[in-house]
N, C-alpha and C positions, 0 to 999 in steps of 0.2 A: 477472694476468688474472682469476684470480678474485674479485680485487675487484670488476673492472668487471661479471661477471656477474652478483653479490651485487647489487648496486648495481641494474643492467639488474632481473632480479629484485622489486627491492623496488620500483619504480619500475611493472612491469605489476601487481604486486598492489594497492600503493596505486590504480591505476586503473580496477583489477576490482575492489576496495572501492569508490572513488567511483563506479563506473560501476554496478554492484550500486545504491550507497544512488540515487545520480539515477533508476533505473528503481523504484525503490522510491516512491519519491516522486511521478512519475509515474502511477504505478498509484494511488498512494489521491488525487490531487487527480482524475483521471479517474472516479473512484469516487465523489468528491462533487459533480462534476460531474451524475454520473447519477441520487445522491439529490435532490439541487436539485432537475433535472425531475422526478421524483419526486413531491417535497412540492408545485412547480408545478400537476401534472395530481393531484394531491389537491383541491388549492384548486378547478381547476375544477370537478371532479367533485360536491365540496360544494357549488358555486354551482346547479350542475345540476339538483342531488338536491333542494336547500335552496327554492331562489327560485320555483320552480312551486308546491310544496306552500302556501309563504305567501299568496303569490298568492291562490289557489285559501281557503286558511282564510280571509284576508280579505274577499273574492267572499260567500261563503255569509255570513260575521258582518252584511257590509253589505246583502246579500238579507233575512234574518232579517227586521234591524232593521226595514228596511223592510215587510217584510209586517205587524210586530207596529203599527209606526207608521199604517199603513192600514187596520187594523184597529181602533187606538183611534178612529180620525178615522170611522169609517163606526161605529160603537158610540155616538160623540156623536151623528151625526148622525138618529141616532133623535128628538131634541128640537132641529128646526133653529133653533124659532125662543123660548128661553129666557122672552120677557117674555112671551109670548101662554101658554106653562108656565104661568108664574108665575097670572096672570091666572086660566085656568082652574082651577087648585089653587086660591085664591082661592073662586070660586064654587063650585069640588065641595066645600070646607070650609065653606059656607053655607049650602048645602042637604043638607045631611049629615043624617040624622035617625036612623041605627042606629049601634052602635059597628062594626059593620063598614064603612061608609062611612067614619067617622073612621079607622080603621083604613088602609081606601083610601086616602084623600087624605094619611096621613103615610106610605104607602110613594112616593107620587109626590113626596111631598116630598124625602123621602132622596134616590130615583134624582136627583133635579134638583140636590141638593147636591152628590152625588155626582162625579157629571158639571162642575159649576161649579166643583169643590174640587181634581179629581181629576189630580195634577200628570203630564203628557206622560212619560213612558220615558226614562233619560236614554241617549244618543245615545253607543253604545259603539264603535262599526266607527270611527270617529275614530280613538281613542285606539290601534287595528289597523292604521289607516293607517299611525299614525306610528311603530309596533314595524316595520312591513312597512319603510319609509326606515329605520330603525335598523339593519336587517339587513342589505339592500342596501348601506347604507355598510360597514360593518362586512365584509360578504363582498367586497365588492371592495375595500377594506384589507386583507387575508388575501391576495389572489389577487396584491396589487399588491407588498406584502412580500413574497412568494414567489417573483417574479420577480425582483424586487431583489436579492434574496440569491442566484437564479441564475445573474443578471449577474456579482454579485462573485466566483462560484465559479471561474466560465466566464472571467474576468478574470485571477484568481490562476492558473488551468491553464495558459492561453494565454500568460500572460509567462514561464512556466516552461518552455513546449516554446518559445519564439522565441528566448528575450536566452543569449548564450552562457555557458556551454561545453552548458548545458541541449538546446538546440536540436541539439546534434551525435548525443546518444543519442536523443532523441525523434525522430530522422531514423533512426539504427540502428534503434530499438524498434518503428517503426511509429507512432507518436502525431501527430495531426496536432491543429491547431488548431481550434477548436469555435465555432460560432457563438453568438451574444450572444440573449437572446428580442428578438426584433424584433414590432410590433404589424403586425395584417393590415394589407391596404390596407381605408380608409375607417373602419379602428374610431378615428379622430382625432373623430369625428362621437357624439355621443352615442345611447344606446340609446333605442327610442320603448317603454315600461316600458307605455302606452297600449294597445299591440297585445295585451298578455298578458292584461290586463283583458276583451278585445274576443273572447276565445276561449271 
């Protein structure tokens, strides 16, 4: 008889070790479960933080440009019409008769060179556009790997509390099975990136 209870014995411990390590095990996939979301609402919160500010830099870089652009075009348009320039610098170099008149007529000249030579600004809020799409792809690559690997967590947990002998202590322990990230209703639709501009 004392074998059998030797026996009996080794038999509840082996089970209170396996039943020990399966709640063990339990507890850190549970645990990465909850990092996953974690690094998930990281992601978002970067896109949050991130995506308005760019916006918003790009907004002002392309207002800039534009003011500086409107600005050259209303500076030209001091000599609308270059040949009738021409023309009269011509005749005020004809009638010229002090070195200050000569004088006059080659600062009119410069300004009309100036103006005729003077290459447009080149056109930077572009090159802002496409850092702004850079980002946005890039942040929702982040956001979409973060969920990915949520999935897989939330994957690995849930076969471990369902497929047996697993399933019998995560029913003693308390563990139940987790849900997968699911997308809202209607975000299958793409974002209108327009509206944030419009603000």
């Amino acid at each position: 008889m004392k074998k059998g209870y030797l026996i009996i014995l080794g038999v509840i411990v082996l089970l209170g070790f396996f039943g020990c390590s399966k709640y063990n095990n339990l507890v850190n996939l549970d645990e990465d479960v909850k990092k996953a979301w974690g690094d998930v609402q990281t992601q978002y919160q970067r896109r949050a933080d991130l995506i308005p500010s760019l916006v918003a830099t790009v907004k002002k870089a392309a207002e800039n440009e534009k003011d500086i652009l409107t600005n050259v075009t209303n500076a030209r348009a001091g000599i609308p019409n270059l040949e009738k320039e021409a023309a009269d610098i011509k005749a005020a170099a004809g009638n010229a008769q002090t070195p200050q008149d000569l004088d006059a007529v080659g600062q009119r000249i410069n300004t009309a060179i100036k103006i005729t030579m003077e290459a447009y600004p080149t056109i930077m809020s572009t090159q802002s556009f496409v850092g702004l799409q850079s980002q946005l792809e890039g942040t929702e690559n982040r956001v979409q790997t973060a969920r990915s690997d949520y999935n897989a967590v939330v994957a690995k947990y849930n076969k471990s509390t369902r497929t047996f002998p697993g399933n019998i202590f995560a029913g003693m322990f308390g563990f139940k099975s987790k849900d997968e990230f699911k997308a809202e209703a209607g975000s299958d639709k793409a974002p209108d990136v327009d509206n944030l501009f419009d603000k």
